[in-house]
mmCIF entry with sequence, helices, sheets and N, C-alpha, C, O atoms, coordinates in Angstrom:
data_MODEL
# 
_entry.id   MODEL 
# 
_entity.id                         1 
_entity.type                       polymer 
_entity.pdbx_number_of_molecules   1 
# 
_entity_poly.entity_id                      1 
_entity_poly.type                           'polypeptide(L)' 
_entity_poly.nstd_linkage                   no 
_entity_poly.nstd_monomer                   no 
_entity_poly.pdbx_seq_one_letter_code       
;(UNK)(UNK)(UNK)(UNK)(UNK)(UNK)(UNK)(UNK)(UNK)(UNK)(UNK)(UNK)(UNK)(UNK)(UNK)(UNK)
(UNK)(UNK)(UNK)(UNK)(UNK)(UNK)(UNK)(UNK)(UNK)(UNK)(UNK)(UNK)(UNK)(UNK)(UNK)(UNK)
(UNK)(UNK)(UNK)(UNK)(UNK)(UNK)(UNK)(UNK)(UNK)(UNK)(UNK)(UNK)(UNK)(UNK)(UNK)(UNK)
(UNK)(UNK)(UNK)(UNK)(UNK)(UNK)
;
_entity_poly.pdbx_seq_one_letter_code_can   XXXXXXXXXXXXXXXXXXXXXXXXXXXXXXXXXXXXXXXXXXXXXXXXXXXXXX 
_entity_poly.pdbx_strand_id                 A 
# 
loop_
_entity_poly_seq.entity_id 
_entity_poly_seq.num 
_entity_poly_seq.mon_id 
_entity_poly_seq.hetero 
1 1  UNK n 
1 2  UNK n 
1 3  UNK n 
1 4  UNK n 
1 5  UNK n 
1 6  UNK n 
1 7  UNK n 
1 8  UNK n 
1 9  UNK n 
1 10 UNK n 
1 11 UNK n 
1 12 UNK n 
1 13 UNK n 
1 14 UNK n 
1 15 UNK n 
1 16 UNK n 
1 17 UNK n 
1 18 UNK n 
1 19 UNK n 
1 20 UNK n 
1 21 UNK n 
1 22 UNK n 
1 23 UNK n 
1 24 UNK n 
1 25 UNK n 
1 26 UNK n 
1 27 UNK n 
1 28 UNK n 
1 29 UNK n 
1 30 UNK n 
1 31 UNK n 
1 32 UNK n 
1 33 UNK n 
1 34 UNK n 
1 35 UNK n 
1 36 UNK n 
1 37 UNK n 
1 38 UNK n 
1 39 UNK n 
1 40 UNK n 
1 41 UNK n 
1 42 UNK n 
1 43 UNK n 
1 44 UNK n 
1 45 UNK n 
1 46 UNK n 
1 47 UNK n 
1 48 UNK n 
1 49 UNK n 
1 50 UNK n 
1 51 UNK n 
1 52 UNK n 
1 53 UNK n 
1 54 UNK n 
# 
_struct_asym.id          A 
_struct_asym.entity_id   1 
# 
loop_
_struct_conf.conf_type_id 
_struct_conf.id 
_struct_conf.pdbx_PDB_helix_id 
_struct_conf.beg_label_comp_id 
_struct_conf.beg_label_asym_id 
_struct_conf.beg_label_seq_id 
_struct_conf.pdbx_beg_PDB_ins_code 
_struct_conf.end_label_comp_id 
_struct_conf.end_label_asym_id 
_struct_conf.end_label_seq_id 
_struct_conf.pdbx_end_PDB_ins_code 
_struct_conf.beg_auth_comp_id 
_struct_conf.beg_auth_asym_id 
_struct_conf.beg_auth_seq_id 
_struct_conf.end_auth_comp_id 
_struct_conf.end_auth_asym_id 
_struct_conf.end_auth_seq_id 
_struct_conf.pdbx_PDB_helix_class 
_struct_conf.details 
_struct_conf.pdbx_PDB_helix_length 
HELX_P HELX_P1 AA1 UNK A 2  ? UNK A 17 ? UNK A 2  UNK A 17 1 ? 16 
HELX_P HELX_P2 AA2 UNK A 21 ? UNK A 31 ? UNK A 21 UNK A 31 1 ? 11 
HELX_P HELX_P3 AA3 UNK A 33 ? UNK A 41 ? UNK A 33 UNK A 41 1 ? 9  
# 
_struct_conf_type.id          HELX_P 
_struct_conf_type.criteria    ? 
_struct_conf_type.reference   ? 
# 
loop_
_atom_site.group_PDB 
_atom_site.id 
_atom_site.type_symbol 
_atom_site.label_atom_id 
_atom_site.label_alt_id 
_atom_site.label_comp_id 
_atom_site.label_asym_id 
_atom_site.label_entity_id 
_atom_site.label_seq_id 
_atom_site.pdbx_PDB_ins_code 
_atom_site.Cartn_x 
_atom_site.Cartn_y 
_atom_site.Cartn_z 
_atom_site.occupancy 
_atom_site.B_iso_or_equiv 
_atom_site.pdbx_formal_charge 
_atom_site.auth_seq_id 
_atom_site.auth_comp_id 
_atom_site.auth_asym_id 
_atom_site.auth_atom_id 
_atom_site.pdbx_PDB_model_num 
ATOM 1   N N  . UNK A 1 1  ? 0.828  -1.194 0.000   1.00 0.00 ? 1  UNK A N  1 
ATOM 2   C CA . UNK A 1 1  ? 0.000  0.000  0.000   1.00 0.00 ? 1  UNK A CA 1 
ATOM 3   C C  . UNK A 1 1  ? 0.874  1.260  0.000   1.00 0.00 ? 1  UNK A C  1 
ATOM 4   O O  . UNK A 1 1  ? 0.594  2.224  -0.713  1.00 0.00 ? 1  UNK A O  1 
ATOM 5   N N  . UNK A 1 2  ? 1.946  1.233  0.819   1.00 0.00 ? 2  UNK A N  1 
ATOM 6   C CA . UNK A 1 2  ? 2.925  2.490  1.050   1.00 0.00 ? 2  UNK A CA 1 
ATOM 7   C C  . UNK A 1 2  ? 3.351  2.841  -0.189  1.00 0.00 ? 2  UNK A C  1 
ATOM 8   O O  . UNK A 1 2  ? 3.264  4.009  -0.567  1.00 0.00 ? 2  UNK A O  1 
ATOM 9   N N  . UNK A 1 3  ? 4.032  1.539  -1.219  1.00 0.00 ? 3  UNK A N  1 
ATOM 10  C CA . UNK A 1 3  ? 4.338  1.952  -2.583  1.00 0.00 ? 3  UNK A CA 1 
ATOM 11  C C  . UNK A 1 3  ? 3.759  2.520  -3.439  1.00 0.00 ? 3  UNK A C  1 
ATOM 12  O O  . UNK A 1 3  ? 4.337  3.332  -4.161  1.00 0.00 ? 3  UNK A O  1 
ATOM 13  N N  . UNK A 1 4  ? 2.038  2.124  -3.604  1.00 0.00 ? 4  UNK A N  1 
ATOM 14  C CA . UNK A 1 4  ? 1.409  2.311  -4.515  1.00 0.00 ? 4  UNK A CA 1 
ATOM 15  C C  . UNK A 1 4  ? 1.307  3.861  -4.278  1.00 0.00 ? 4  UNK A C  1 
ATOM 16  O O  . UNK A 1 4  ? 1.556  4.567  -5.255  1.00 0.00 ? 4  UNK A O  1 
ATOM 17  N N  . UNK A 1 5  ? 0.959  4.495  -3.055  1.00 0.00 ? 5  UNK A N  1 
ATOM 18  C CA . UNK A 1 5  ? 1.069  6.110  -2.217  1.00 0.00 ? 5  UNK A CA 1 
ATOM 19  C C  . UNK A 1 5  ? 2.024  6.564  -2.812  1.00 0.00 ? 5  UNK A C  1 
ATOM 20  O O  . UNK A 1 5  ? 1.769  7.393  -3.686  1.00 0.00 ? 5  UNK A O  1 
ATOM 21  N N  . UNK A 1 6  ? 3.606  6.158  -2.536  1.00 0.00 ? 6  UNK A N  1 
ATOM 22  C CA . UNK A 1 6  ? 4.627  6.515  -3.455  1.00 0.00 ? 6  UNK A CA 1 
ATOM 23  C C  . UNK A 1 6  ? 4.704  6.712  -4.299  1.00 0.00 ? 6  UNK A C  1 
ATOM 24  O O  . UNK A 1 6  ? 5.389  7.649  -4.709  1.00 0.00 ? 6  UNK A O  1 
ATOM 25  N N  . UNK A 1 7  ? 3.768  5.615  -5.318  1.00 0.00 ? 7  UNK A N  1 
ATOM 26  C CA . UNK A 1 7  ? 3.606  5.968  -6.912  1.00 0.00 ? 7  UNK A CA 1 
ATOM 27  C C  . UNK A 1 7  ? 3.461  6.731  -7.364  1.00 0.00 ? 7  UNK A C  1 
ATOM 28  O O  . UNK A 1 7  ? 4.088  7.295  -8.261  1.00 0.00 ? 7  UNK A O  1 
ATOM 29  N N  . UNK A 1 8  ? 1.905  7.118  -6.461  1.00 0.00 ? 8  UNK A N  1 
ATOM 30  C CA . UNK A 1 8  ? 1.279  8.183  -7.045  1.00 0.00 ? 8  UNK A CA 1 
ATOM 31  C C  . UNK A 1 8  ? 1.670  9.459  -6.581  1.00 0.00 ? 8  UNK A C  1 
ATOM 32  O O  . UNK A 1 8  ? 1.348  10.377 -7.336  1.00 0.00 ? 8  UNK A O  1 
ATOM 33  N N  . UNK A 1 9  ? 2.312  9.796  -5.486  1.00 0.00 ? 9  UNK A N  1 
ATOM 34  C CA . UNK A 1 9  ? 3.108  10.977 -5.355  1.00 0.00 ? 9  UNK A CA 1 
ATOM 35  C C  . UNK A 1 9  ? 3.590  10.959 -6.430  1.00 0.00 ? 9  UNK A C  1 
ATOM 36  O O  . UNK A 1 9  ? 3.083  11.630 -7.329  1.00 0.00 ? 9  UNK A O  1 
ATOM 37  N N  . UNK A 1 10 ? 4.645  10.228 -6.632  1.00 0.00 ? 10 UNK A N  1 
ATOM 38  C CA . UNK A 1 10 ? 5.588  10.496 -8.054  1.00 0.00 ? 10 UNK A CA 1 
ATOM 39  C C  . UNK A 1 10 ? 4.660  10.462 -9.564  1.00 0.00 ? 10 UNK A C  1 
ATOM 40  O O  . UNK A 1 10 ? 4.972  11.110 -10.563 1.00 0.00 ? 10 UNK A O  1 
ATOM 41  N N  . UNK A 1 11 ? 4.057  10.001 -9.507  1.00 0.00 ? 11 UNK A N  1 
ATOM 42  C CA . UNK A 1 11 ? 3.183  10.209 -11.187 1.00 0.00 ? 11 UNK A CA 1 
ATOM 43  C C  . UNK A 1 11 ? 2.290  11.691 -10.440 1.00 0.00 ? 11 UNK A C  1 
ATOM 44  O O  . UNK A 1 11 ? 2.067  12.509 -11.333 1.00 0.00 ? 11 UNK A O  1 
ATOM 45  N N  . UNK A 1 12 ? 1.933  12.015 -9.491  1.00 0.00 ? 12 UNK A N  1 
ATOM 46  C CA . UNK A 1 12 ? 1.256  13.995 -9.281  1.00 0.00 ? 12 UNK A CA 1 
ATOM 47  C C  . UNK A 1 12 ? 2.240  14.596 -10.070 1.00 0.00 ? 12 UNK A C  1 
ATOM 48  O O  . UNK A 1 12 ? 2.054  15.191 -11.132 1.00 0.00 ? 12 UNK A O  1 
ATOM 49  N N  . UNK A 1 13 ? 3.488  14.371 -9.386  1.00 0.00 ? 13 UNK A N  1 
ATOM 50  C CA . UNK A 1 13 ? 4.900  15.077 -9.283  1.00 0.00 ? 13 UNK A CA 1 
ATOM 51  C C  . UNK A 1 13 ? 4.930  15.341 -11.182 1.00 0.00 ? 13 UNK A C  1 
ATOM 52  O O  . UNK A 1 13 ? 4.582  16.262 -11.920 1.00 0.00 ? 13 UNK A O  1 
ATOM 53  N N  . UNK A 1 14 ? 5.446  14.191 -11.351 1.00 0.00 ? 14 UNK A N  1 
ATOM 54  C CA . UNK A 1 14 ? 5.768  14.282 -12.913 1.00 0.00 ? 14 UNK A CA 1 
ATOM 55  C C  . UNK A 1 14 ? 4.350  14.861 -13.637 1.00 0.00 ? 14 UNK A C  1 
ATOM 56  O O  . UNK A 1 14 ? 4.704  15.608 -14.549 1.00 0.00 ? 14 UNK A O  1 
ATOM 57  N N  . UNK A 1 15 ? 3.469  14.816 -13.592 1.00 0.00 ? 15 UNK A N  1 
ATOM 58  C CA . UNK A 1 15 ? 2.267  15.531 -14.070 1.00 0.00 ? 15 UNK A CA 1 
ATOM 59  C C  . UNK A 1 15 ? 2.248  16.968 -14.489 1.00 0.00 ? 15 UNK A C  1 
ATOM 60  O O  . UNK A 1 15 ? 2.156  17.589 -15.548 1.00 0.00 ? 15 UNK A O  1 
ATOM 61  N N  . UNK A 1 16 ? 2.449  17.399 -12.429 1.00 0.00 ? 16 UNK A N  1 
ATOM 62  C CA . UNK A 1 16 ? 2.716  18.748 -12.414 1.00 0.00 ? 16 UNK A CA 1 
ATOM 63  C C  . UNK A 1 16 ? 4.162  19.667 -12.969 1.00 0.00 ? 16 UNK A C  1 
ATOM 64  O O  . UNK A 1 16 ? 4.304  20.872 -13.176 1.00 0.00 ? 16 UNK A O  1 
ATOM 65  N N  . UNK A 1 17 ? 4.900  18.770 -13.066 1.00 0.00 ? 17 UNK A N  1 
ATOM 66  C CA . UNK A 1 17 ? 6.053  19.120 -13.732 1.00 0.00 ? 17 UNK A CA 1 
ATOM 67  C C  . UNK A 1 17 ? 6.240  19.443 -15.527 1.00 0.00 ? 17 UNK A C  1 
ATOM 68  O O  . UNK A 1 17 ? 6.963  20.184 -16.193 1.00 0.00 ? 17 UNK A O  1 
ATOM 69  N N  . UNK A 1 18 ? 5.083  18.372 -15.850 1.00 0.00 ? 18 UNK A N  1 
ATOM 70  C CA . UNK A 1 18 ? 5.391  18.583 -17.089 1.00 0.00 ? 18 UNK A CA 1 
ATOM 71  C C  . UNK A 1 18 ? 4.149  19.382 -17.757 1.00 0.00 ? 18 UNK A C  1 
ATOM 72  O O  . UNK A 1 18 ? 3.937  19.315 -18.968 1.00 0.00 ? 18 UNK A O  1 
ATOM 73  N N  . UNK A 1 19 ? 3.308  20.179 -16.830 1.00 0.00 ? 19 UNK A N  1 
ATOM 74  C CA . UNK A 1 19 ? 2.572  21.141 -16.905 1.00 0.00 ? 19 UNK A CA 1 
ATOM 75  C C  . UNK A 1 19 ? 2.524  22.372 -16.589 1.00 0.00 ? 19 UNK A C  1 
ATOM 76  O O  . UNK A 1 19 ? 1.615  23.182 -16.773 1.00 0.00 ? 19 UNK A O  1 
ATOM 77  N N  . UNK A 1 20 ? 3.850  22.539 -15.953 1.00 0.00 ? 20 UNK A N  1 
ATOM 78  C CA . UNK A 1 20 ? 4.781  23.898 -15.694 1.00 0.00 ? 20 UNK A CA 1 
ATOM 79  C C  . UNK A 1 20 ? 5.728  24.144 -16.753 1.00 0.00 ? 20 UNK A C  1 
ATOM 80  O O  . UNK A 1 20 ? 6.120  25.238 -17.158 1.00 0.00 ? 20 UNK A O  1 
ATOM 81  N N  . UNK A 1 21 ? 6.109  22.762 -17.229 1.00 0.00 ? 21 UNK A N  1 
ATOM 82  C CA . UNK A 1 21 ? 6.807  23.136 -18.907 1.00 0.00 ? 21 UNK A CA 1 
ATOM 83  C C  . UNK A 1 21 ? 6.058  23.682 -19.787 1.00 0.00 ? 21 UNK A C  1 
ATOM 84  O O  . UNK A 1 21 ? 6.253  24.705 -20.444 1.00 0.00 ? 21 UNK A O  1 
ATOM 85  N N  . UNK A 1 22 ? 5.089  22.885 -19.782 1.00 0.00 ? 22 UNK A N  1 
ATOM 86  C CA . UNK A 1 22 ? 4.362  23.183 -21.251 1.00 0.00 ? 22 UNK A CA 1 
ATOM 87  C C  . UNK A 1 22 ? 3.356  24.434 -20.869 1.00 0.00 ? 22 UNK A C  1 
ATOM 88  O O  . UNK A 1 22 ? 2.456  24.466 -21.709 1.00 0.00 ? 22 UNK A O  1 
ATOM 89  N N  . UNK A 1 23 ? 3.156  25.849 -19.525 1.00 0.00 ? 23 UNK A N  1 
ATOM 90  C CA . UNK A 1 23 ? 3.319  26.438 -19.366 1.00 0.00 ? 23 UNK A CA 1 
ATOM 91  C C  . UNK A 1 23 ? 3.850  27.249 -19.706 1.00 0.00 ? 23 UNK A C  1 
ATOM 92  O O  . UNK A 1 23 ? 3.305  28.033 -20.482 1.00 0.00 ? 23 UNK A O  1 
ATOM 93  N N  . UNK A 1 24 ? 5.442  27.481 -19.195 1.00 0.00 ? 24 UNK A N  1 
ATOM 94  C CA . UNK A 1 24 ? 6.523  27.970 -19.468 1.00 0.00 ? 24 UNK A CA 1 
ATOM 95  C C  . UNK A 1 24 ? 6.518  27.919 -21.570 1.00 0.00 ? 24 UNK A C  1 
ATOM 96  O O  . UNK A 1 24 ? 6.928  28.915 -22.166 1.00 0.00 ? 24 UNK A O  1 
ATOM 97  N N  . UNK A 1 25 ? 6.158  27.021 -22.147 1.00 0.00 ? 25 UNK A N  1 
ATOM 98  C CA . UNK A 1 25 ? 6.269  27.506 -23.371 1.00 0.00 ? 25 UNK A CA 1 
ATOM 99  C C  . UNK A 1 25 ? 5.669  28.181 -23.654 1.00 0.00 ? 25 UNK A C  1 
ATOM 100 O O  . UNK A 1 25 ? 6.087  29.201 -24.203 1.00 0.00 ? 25 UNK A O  1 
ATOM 101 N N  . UNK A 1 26 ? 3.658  27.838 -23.299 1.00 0.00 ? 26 UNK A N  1 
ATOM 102 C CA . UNK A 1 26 ? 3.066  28.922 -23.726 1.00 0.00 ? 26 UNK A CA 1 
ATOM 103 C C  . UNK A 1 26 ? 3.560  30.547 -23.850 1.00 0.00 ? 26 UNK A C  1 
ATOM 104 O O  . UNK A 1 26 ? 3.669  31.316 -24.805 1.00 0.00 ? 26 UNK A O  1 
ATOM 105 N N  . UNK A 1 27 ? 3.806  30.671 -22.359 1.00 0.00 ? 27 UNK A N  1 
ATOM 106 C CA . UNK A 1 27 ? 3.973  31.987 -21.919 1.00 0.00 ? 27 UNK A CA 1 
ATOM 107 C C  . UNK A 1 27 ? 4.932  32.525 -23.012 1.00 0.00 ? 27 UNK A C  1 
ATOM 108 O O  . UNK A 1 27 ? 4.648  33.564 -23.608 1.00 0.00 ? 27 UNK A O  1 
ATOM 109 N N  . UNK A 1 28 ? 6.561  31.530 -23.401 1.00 0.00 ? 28 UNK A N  1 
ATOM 110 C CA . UNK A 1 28 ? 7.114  32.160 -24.189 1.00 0.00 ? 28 UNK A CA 1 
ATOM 111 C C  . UNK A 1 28 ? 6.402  32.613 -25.639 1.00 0.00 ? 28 UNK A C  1 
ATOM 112 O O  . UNK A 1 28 ? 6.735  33.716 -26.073 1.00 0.00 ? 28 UNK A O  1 
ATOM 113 N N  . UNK A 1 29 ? 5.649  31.993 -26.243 1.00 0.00 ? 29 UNK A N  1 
ATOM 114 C CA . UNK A 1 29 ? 4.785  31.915 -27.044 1.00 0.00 ? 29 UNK A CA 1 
ATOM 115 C C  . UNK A 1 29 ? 4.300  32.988 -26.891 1.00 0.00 ? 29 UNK A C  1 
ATOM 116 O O  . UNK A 1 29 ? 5.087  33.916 -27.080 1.00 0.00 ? 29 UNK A O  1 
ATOM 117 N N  . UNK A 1 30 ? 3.091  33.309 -26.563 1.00 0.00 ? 30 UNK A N  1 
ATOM 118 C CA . UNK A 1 30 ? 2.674  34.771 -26.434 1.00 0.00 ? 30 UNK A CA 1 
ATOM 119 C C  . UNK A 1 30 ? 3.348  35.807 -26.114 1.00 0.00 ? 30 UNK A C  1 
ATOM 120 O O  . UNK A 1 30 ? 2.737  36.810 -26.483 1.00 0.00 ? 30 UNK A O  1 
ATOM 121 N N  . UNK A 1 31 ? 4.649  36.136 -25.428 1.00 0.00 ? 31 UNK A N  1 
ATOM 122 C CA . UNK A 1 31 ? 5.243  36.711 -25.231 1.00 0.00 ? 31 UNK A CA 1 
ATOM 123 C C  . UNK A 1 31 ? 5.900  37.539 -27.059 1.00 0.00 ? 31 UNK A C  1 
ATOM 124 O O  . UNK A 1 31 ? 6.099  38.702 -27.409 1.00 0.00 ? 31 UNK A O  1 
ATOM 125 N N  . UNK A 1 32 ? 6.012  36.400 -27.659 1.00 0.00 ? 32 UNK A N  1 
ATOM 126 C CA . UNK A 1 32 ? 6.505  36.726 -28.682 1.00 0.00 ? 32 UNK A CA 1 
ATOM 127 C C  . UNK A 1 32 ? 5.784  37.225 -29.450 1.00 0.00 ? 32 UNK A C  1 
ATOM 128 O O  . UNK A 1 32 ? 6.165  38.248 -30.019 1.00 0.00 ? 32 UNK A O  1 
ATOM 129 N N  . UNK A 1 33 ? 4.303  36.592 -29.769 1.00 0.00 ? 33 UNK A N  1 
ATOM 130 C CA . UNK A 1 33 ? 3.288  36.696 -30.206 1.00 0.00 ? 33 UNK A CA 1 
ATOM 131 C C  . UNK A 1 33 ? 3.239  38.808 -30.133 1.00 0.00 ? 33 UNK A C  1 
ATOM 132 O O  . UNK A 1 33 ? 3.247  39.723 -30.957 1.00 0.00 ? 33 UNK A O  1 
ATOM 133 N N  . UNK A 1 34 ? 3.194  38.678 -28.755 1.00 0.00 ? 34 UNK A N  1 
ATOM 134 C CA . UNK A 1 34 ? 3.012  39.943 -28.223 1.00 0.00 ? 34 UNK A CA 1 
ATOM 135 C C  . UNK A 1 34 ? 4.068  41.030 -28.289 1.00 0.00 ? 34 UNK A C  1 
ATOM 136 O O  . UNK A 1 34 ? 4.045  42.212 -27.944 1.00 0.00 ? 34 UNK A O  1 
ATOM 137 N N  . UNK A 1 35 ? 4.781  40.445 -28.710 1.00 0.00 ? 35 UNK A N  1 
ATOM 138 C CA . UNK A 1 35 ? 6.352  41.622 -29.292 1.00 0.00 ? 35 UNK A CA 1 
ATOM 139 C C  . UNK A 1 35 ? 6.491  42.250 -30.640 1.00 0.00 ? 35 UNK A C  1 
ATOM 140 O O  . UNK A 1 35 ? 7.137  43.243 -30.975 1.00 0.00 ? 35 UNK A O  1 
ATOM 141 N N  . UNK A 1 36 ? 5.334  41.013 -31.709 1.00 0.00 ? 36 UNK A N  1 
ATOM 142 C CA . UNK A 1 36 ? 5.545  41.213 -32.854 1.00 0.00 ? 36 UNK A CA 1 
ATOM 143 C C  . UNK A 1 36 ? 3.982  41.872 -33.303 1.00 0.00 ? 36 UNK A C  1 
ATOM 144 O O  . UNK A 1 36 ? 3.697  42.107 -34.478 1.00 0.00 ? 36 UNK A O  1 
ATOM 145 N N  . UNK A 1 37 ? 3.349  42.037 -32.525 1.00 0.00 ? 37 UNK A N  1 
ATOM 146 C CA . UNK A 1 37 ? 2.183  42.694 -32.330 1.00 0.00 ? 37 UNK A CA 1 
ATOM 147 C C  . UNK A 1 37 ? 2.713  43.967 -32.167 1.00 0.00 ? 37 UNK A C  1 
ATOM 148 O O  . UNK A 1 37 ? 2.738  44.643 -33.196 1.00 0.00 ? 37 UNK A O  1 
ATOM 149 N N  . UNK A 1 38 ? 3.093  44.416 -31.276 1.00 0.00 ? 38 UNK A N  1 
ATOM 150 C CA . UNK A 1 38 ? 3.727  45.651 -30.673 1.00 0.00 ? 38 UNK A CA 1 
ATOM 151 C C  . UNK A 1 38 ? 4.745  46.702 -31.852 1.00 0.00 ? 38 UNK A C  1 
ATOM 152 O O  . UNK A 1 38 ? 4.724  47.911 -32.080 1.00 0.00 ? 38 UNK A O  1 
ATOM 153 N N  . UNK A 1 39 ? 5.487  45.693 -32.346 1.00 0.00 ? 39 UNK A N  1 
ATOM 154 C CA . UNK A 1 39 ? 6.330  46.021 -33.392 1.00 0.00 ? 39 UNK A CA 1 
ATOM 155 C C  . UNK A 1 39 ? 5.599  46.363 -34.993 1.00 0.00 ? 39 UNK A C  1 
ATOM 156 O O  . UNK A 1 39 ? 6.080  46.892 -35.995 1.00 0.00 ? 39 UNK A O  1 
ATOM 157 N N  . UNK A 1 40 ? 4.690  45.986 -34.802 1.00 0.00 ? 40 UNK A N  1 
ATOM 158 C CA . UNK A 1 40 ? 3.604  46.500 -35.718 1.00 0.00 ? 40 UNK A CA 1 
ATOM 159 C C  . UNK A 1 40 ? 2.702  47.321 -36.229 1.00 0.00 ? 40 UNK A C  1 
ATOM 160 O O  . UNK A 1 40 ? 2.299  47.726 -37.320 1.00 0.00 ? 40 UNK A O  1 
ATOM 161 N N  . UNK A 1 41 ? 2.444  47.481 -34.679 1.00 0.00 ? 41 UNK A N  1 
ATOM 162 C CA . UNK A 1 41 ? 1.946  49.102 -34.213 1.00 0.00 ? 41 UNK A CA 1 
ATOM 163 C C  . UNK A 1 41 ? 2.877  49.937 -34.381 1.00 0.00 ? 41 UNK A C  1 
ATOM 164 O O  . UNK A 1 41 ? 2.406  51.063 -34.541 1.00 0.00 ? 41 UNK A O  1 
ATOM 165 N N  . UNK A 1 42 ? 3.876  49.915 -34.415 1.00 0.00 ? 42 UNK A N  1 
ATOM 166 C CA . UNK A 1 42 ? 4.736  50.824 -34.519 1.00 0.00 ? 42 UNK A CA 1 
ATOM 167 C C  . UNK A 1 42 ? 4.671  51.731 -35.766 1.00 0.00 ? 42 UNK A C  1 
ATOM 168 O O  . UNK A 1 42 ? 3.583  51.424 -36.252 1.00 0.00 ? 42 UNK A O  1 
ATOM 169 N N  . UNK A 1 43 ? 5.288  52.790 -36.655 1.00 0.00 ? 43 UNK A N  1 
ATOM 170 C CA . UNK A 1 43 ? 5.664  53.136 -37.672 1.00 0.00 ? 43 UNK A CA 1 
ATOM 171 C C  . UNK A 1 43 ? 4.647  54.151 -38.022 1.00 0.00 ? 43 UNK A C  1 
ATOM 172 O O  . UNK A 1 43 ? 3.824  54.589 -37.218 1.00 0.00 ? 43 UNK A O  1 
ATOM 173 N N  . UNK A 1 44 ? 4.760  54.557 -39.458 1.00 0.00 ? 44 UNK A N  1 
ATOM 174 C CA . UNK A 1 44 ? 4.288  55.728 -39.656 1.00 0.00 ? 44 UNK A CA 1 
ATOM 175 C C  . UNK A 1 44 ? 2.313  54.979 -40.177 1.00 0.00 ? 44 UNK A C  1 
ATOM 176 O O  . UNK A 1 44 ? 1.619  55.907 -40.594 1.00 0.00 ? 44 UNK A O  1 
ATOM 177 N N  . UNK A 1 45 ? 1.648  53.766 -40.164 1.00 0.00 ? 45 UNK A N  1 
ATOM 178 C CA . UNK A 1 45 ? 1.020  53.968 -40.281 1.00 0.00 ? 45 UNK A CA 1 
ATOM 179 C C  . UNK A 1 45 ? 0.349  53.469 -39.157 1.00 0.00 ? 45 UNK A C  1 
ATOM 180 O O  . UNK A 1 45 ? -0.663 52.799 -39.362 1.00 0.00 ? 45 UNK A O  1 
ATOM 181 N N  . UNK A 1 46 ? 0.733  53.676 -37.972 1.00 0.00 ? 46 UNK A N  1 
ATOM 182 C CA . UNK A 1 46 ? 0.434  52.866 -36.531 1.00 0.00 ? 46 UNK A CA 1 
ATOM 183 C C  . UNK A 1 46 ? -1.351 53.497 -36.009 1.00 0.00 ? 46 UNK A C  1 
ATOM 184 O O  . UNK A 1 46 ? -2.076 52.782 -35.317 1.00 0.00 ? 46 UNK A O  1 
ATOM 185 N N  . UNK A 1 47 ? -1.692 54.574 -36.382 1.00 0.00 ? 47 UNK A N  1 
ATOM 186 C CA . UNK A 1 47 ? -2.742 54.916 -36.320 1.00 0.00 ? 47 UNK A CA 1 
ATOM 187 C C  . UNK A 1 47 ? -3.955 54.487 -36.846 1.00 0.00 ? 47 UNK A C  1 
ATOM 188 O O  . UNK A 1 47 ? -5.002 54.531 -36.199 1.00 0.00 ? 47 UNK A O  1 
ATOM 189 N N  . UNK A 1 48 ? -3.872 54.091 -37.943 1.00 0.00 ? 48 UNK A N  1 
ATOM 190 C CA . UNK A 1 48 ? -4.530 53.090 -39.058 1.00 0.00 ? 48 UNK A CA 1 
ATOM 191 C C  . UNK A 1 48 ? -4.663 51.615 -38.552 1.00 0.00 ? 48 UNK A C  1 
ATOM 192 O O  . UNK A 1 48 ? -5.805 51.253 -38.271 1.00 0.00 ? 48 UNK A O  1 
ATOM 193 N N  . UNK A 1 49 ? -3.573 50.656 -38.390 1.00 0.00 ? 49 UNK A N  1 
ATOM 194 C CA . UNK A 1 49 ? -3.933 49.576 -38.205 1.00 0.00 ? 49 UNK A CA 1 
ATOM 195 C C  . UNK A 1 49 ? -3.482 48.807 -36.720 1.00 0.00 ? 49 UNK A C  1 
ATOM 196 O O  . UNK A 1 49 ? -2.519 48.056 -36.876 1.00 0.00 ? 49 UNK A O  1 
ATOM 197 N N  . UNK A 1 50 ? -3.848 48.850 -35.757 1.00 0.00 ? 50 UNK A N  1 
ATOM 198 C CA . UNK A 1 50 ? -3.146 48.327 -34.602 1.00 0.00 ? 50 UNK A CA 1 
ATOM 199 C C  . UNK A 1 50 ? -3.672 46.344 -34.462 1.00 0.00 ? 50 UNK A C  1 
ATOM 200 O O  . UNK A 1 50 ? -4.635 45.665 -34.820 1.00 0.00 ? 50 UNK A O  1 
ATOM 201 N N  . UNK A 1 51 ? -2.251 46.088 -33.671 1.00 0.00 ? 51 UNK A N  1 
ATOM 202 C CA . UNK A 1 51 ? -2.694 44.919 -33.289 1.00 0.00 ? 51 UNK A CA 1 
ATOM 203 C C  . UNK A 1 51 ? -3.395 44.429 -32.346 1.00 0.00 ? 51 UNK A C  1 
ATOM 204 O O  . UNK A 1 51 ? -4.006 43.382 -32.558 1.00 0.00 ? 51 UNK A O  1 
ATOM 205 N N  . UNK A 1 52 ? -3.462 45.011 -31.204 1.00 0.00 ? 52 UNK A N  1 
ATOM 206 C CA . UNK A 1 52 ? -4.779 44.860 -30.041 1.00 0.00 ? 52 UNK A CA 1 
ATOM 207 C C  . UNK A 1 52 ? -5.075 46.887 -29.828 1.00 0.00 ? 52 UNK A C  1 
ATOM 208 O O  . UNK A 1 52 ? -4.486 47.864 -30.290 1.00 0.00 ? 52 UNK A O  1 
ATOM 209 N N  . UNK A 1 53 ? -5.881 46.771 -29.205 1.00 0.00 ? 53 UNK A N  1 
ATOM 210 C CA . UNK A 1 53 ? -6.420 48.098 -28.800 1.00 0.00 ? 53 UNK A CA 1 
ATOM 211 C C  . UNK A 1 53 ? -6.776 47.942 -27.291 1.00 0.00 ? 53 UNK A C  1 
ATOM 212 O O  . UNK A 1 53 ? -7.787 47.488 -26.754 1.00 0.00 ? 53 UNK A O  1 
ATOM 213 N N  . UNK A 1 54 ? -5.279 48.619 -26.623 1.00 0.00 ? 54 UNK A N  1 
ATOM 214 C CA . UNK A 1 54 ? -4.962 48.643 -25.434 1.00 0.00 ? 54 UNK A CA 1 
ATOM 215 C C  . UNK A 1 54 ? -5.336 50.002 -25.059 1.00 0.00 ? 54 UNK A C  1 
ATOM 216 O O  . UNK A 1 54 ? -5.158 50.395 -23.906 1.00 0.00 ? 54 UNK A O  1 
# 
């Protein structure tokens, strides 16, 4: 019984671990998403076409 407890600590563990990765990508993901948005808005016709309306 103690092992199977063990198990499953360790399969939470690895779960939550590999859902803080694939996290961590998102975030980079939009991050970028959101840089090249930004960089868009930029320039001489930035008034005309924006990428979000902050």
């Amino acid at each position: 019984m103690i092992i199977l407890l063990a198990l499953l600590v360790v399969l939470v563990f690895v779960g939550l671990s590999f859902a803080i990765h694939l996290l961590w990508i998102v975030a980079v993901l939009f991050f970028i998403i959101w840089l090249v948005g930004y960089a868009l808005g930029r320039g001489e016709s930035a008034g005309r076409h924006r990428f979000y309306r902050w």
